[in-house]
C-alpha positions in Angstrom: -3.5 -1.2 46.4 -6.7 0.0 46.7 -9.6 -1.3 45.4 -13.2 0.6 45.1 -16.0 -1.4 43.2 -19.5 0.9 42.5 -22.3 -1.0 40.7 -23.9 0.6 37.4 -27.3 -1.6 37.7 -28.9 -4.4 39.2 -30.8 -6.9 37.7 -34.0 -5.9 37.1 -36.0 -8.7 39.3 -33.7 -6.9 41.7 -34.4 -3.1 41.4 -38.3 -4.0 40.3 -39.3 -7.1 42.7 -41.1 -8.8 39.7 -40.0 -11.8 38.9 -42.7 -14.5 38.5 -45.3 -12.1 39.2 -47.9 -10.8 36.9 -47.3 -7.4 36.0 -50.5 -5.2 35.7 -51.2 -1.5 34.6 -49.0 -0.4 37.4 -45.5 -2.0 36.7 -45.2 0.6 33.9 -45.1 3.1 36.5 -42.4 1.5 38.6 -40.5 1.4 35.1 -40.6 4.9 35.2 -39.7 5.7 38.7 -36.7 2.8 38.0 -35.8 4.8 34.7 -35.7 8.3 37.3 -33.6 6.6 39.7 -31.1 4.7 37.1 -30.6 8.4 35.4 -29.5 10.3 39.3 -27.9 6.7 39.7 -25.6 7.0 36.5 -25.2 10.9 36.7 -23.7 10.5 40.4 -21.5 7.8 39.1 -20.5 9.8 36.1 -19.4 12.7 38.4 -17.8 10.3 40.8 -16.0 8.8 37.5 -14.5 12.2 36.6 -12.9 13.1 40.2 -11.2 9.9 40.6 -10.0 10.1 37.2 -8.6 13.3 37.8 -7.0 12.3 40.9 -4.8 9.2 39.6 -7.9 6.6 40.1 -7.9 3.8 37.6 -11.1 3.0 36.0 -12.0 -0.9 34.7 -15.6 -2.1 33.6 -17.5 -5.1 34.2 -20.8 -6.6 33.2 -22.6 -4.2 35.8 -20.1 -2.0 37.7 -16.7 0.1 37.6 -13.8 -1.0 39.8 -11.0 1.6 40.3 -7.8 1.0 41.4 -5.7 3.1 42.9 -1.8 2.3 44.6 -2.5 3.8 48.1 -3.1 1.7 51.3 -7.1 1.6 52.2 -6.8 4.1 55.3 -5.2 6.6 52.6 -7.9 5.8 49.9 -10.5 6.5 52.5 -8.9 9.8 53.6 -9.0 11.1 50.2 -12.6 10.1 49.3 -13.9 11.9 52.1 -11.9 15.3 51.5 -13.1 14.6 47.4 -16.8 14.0 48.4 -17.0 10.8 47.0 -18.0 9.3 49.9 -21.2 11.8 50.4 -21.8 11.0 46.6 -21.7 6.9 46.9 -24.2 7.3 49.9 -26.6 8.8 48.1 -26.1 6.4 45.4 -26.9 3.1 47.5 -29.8 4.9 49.3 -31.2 5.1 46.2 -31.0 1.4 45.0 
């Protein structure tokens, strides 16, 4: 059994660096850029969501992430990410956290 675990969000104090700081005129332009990134974030996932789906992936949600599940050994799981893409498609999802 394979398991793959890809995180929807962060905490905020995370993604943002704020926490006990004072937020000035600026932090509403970090909001933004966050809300850019969160929105290619999610849409990757969403596509990623679809071809494991379609290719017998089981799909659970957490508080922040998606864990699939699927009965192959990890060397197998691996192999069929990287001929689906998925693995292209997570990197550019955790270069952009």
């Amino acid at each position: 059994m394979t398991e793959l675990i890809i995180p929807l969000y962060y905490k905020p104090s995370w993604e943002l660096e704020m926490e006990g700081k004072e937020l000035d005129t600026t932090f509403a332009n970090q909001l933004r850029e966050l809300g850019e990134r969160l929105k290619t974030r999610l849409n990757t996932i969403a596509e990623i969501h679809e071809i494991l789906l379609e290719n017998g992936w089981k799909a659970f949600g957490g508080q922040y992430e998606i864990t699939y599940y699927k009965d192959i050994p990890m060397e197998k799981a691996e192999q069929e990410l990287k001929k689906l893409g998925v693995h292209e498609k997570l990197a550019k999802i955790e270069a952009q956290s």
